[in-house]
C-alpha positions in Angstrom: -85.2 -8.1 28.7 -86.0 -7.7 32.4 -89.5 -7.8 33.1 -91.8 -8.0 36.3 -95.0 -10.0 36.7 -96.4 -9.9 40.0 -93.9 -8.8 42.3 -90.9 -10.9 40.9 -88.0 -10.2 38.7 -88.3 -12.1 35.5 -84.9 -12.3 33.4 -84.3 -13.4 30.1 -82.5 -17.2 29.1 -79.4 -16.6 27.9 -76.7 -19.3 29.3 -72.9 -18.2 30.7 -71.3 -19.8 27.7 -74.0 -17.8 25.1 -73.1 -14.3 27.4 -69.3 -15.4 26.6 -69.7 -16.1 23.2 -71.4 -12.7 22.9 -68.8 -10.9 24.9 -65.9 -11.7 22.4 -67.9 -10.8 19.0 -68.6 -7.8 20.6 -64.8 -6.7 21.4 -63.5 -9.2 18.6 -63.7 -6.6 15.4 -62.3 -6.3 12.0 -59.5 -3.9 13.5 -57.1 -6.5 14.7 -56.5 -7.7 10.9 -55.1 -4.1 10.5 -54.1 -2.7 13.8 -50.9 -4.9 14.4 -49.5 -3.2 11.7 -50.8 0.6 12.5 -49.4 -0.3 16.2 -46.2 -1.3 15.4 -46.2 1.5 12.6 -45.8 4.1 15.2 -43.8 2.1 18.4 -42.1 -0.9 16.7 -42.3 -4.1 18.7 -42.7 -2.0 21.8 -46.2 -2.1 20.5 -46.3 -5.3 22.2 -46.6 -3.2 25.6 -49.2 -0.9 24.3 -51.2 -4.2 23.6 -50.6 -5.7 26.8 -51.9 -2.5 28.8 -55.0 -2.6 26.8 -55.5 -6.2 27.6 -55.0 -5.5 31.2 -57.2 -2.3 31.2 -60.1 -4.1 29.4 -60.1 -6.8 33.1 -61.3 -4.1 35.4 -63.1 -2.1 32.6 -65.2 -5.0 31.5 -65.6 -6.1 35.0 -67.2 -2.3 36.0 -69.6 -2.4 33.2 -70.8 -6.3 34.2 -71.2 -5.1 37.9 -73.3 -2.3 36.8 -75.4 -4.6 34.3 -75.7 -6.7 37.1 -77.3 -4.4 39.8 -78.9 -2.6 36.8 -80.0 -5.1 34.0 -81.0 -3.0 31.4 -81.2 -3.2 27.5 -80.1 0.7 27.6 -76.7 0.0 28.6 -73.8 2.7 29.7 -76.5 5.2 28.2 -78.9 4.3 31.0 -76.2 4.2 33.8 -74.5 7.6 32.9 -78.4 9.0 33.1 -79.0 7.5 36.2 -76.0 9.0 37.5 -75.6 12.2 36.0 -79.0 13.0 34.0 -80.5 13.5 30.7 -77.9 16.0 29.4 -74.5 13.5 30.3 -76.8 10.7 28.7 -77.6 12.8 25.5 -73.3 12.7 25.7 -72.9 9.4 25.3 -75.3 9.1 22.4 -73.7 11.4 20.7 -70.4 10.2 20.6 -71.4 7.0 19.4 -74.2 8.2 17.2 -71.5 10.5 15.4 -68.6 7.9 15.5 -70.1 5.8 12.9 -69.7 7.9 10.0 -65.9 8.3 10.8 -65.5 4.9 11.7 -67.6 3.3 8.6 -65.2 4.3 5.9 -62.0 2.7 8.6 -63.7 -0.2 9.2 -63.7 -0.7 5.3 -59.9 0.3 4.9 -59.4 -2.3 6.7 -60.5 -4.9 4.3 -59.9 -2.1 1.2 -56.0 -2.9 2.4 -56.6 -6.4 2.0 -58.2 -6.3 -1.6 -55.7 -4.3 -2.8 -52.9 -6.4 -1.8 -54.4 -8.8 -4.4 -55.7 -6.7 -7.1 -53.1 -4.0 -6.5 -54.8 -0.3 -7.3 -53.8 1.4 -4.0 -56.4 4.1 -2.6 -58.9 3.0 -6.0 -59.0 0.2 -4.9 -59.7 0.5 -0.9 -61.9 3.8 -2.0 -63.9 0.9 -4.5 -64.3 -1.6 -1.5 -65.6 1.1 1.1 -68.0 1.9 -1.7 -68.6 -1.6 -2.3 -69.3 -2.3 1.3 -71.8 0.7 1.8 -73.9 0.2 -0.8 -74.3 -3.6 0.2 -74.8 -2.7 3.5 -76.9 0.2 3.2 -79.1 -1.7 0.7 -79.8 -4.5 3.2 -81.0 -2.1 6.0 -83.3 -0.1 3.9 -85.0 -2.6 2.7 -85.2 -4.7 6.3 -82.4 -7.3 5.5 -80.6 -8.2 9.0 -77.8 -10.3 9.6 -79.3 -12.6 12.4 -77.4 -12.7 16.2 -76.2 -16.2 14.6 -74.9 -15.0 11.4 -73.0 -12.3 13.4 -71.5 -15.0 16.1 -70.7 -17.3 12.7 -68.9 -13.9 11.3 -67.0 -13.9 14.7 -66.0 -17.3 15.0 -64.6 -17.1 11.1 -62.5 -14.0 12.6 -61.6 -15.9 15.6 -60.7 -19.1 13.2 -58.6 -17.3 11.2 -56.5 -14.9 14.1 -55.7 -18.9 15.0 -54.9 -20.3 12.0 -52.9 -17.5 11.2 -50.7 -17.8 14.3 -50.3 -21.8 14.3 -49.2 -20.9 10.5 -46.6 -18.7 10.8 -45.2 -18.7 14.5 -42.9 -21.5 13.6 -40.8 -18.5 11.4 -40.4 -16.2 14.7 -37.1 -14.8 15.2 -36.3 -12.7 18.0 -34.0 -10.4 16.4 -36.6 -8.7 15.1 -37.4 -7.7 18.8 -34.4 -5.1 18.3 -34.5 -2.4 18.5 -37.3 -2.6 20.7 -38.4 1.1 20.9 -37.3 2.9 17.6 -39.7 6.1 18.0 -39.3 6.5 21.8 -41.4 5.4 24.2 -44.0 8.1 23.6 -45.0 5.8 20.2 -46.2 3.0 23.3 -49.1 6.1 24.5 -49.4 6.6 20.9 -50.0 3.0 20.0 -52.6 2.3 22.9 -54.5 5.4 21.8 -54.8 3.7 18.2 -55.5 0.4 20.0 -58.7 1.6 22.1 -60.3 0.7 18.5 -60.0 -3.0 18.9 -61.2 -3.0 22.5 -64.5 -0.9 22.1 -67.1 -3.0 22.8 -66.8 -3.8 26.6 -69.8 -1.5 26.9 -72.0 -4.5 25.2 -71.5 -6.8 28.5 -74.1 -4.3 30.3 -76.4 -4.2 27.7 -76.3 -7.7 27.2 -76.8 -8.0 31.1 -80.6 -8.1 30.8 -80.6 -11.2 28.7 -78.8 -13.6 31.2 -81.1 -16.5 33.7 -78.9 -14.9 36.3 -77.2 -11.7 36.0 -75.4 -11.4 39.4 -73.9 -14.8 39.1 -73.5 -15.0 35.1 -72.8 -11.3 33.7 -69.0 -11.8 35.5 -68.3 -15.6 34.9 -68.8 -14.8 31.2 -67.1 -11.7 31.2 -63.8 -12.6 32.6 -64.4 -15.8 29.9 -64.5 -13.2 27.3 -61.3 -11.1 29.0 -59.2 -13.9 28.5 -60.0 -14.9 25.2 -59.8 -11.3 23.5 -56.3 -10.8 25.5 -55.0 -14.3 24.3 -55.9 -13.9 20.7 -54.6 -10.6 20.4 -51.7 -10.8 22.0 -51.1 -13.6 20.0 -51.8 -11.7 16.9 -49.8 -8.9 17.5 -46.5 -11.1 18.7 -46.4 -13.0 15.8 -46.7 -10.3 13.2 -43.5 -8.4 15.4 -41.7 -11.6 15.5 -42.2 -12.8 12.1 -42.7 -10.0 10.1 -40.0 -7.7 11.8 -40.0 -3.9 11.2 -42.1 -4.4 8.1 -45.2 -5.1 9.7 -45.6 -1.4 10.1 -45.3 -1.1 6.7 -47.7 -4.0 6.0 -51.4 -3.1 4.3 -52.5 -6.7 4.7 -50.7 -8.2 8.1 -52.3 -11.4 8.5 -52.3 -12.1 4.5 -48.2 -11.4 4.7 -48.4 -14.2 8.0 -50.4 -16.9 6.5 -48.2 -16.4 3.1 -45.0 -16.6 5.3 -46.8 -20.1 7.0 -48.6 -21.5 4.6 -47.9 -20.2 0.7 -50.4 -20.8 -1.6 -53.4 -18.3 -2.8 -53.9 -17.8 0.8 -53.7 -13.7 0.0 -57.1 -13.8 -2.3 -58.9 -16.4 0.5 -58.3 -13.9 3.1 -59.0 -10.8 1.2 -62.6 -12.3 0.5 -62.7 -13.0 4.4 -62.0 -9.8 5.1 -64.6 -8.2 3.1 -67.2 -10.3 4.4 -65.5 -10.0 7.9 -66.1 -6.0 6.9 -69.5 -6.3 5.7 -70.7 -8.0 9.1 -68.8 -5.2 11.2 -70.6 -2.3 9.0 -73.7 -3.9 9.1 -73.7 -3.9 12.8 -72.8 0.1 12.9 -75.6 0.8 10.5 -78.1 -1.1 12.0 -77.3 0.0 15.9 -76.6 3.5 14.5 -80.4 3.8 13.1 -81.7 2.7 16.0 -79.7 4.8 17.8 -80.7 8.0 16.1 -84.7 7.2 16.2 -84.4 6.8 20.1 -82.3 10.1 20.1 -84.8 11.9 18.4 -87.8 10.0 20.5 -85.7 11.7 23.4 -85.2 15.3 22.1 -81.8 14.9 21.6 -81.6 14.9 17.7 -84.3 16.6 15.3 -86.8 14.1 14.6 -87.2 15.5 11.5 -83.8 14.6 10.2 -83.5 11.2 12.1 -86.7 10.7 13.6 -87.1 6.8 11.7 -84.7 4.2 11.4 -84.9 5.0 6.9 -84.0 8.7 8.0 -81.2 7.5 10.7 -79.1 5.2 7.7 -79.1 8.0 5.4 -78.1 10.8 8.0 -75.4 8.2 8.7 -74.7 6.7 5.3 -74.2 10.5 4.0 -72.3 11.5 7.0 -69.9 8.4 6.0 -69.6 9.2 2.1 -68.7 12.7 3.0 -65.9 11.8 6.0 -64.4 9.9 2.4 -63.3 13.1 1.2 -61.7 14.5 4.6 -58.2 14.8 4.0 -57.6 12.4 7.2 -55.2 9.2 6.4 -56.4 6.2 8.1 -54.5 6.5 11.5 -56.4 10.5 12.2 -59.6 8.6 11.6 -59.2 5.7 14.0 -58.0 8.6 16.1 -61.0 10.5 15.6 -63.5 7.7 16.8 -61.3 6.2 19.4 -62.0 9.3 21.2 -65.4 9.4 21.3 -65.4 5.7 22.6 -62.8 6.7 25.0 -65.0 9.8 26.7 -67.7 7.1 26.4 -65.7 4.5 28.7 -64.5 8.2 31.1 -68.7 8.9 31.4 -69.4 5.4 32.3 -67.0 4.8 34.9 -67.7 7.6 36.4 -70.8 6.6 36.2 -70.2 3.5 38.2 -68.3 5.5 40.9 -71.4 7.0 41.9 -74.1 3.8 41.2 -71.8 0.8 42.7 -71.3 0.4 46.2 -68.4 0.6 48.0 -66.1 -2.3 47.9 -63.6 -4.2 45.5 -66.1 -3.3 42.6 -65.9 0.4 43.2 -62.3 0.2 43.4 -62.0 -1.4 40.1 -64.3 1.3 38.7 -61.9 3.8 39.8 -58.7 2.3 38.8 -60.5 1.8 35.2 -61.9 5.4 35.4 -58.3 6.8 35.9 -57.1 4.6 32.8 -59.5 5.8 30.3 -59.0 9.6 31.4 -55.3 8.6 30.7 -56.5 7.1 27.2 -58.2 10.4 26.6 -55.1 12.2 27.1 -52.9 10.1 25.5 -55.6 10.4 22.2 -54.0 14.2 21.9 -55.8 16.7 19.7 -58.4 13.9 17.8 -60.1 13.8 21.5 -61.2 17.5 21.0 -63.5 16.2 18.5 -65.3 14.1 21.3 -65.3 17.0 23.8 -66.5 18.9 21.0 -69.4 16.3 20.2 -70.8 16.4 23.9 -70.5 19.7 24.0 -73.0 20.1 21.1 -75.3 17.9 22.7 -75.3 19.8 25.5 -75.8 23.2 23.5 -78.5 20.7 21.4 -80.3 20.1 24.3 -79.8 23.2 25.9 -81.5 25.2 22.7 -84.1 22.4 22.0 -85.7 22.4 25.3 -85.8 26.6 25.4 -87.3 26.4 22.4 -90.0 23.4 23.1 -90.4 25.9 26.4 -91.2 28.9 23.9 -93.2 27.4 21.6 -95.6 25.8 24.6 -95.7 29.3 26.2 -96.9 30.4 22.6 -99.4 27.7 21.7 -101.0 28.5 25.0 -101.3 32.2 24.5 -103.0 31.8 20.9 -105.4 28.9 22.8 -106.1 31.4 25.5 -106.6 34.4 23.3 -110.2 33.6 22.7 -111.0 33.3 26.2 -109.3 36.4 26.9 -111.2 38.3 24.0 -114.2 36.7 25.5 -113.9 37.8 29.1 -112.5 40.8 27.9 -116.2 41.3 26.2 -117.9 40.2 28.8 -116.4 43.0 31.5 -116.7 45.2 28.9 -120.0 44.7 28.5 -120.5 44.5 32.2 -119.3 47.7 32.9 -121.5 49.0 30.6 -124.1 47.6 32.5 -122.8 49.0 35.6 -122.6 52.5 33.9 -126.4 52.4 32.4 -127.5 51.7 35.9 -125.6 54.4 37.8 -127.0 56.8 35.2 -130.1 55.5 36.3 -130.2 56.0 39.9 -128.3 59.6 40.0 -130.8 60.9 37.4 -133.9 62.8 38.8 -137.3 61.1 38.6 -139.5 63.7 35.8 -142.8 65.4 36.7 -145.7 64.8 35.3 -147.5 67.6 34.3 -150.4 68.7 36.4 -154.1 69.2 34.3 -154.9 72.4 35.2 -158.1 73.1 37.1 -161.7 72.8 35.4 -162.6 76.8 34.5 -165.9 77.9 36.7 -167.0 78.8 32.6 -166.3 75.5 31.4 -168.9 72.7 31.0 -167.7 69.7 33.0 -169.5 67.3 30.5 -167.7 68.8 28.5 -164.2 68.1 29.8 -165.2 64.5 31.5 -166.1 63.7 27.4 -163.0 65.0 25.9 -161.2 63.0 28.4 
């Protein structure tokens, strides 16, 4: 974290090539063992444009959030920015939408792998239903009761992803054919917007480079060097990905529960279907771990801010089982898989439309700003092209808006309260004391207007009586 000791900026140590290797396991995630099949499910190999839109969305998207980490390093991230620029109420926004996308996106996240398990085991929505289960209770278990999976561990995860998107494409592009290019667009071109709206999924994550902006020797200089690294790395491997299993798999890709399991079968035979069903389940457990964990963070420094009841998610034990519950009951939604990615993709999407916003107010005017706006109308596109599911962002700031809105009325209410009951006894008091003051006033006045008596006076010694007499009886 940025720190300051006597005058000067202190940054943190983190080197270009760590910043990179962050970058990519933040973007890299369990989706893109799935989504080349839910793409292609809905646009056929004209997927492959849908995929080469996001990849050239995510250049001047990533590069807007590393130029704001770099002129702002702060551990708060896009939360921080969108404050800065718009105030507490737009940040509260963005919290919500991510706070409230884990419980949709827990139970997809584990599809994913539940698809992958069942290709082996066989068992259908049991089975993928058993390995979401599966998944929660092992992660849920680990955060209760303090277990983390290191920074390291989580770059290892990665690197096994990483290892096996190449493998998997060395394997089996050898068994291309380009017939299966044709025909190229069997839903219409609408199933490209379609296909980039399910795609956002595999790309959220560019937000991390600004959060991780703080940690670098030299954020200026290093955030962009490693985040046009991590650009070109994400957009190579997936790309790749996604090519092969159009060109190799053909139009039953879309049909395909477990994509890269059909590839490496295709490439390489052998019980390569139970070795990457295992990888993605651990593959799963790392991505659900990291949801869980941020997520009850998330939701303590929500509440710490007013913008959640502390009550229900005021500690990080409180926060996992808000979220944990919130995630067992989105199970029995009747969503399918594709609604659901829809669903969360537009939360992250409003996120990415409030933070380069965000930067078209904070960054100064230039190339950078310019690249902010060409990514700011992208994203709003994105939003549109998400259809009804983005309602359920819109709907989600709007209730932290109303959240706020009724919290801090209430906080207002309840001060204005607490200070008449504190007051009351000073106002009895000085109530008592005028009272009693007046009554003063009064006994005085009564005083002064009433007329002084007379004493009586002794009448005059009788000439008969004996003044001895008189002097001794007085």
């Amino acid at each position: 974290m940025t720190s300051t000791q006597g005058g000067t900026s202190v940054h943190g140590s983190m080197t270009v090539a760590q910043g990179t290797a962050l970058s990519i396991g933040a973007v890299l995630g369990t989706g893109v063992i799935s989504m080349p099949a839910l793409a292609a499910g809905v646009a056929g190999p004209a997927s492959l444009l849908a995929w080469l839109a996001l990849i050239l969305l995510s250049a001047p998207l990533a590069w807007t959030f590393a130029a704001l980490g770099a002129r702002h390093p702060d551990g708060g991230g896009i939360s921080t920015y969108v404050r800065l620029a718009f105030g507490r109420t737009a940040s509260a926004a963005v919290g919500w939408c991510f706070y409230f996308a884990v419980p949709l996106g827990a139970p997809a996240a584990a599809a994913f792998a539940g698809g992958y398990v069942a290709d082996v085991l066989g068992g259908g929505r049991t089975t993928v239903l058993g390995t979401f289960l599966l998944v929660m209770a092992i992660v849920f278990g680990m955060n209760w009761f303090g277990l983390r999976i290191s920074g390291r561990a989580q770059l290892i995860l990665t690197g096994t992803l990483a290892t096996l998107l190449v493998v998997t494409v060395v394997a089996a592009l050898p068994h291309a054919r380009l017939a299966n290019l044709t025909p190229f667009a069997p839903h219409g071109w609408a199933g490209v917007g379609a296909a980039a709206a399910v795609l956002v999924w595999g790309f959220a994550g560019w937000e991390a480079v600004s959060s991780l902006s703080a940690e670098y020797r030299h954020p200026r200089r290093d955030v962009p060097r490693a985040t046009a690294a991590a650009v070109v790395v994400v957009g190579v491997l997936y790309l790749a990905v996604a090519a092969t299993s159009v060109l190799v798999l053909g139009p039953a890709v879309g049909d395909s529960s477990a994509p890269l399991a059909d590839l490496l079968a295709v490439g390489m035979g052998g019980p390569v279907r139970a070795i990457t069903a295992v990888v993605a389940v651990l593959l799963t457990i790392g991505a659900v771990n990291a949801y869980l964990a941020g997520a009850s963070r998330l939701g303590v420094a929500l509440a710490r801010d007013g913008a959640l009841p502390a009550k229900v998610v005021g500690t990080p034990r409180k926060s996992l089982a808000f979220v944990t519950v919130g995630g067992l009951g989105s199970v029995l939604l009747p969503l399918d898989l594709h609604t659901s990615m829809l669903l969360v993709t537009g939360c992250f999407t409003l996120v990415y439309v409030l933070g380069t916003a965000a930067a078209l107010r904070l960054l100064p005017a230039g190339w950078t700003r310019r690249g902010a706006g060409v990514a700011f109308v992208a994203v709003l596109g994105l939003l549109w092209l998400n259809g009804k599911p983005a309602l359920l962002s819109l709907g989600v700031a709007a209730g932290a808006w109303l959240y706020l809105a009724l919290s801090t009325k209430w906080a207002k209410n309840q001060a204005l309260r607490t200070e008449r009951a504190e007051n009351q006894p000073a106002k009895a008091q000085a109530a008592e004391n005028q009272a009693a003051g007046i009554q003063v006033l009064r006994t005085r006045s009564a005083k002064i207007a009433r007329p002084a008596s007379i004493e009586p006076v002794p009448a005059a010694p009788s000439p008969n009586t004996n003044p001895a007499a008189c002097v001794a009886e007085s």
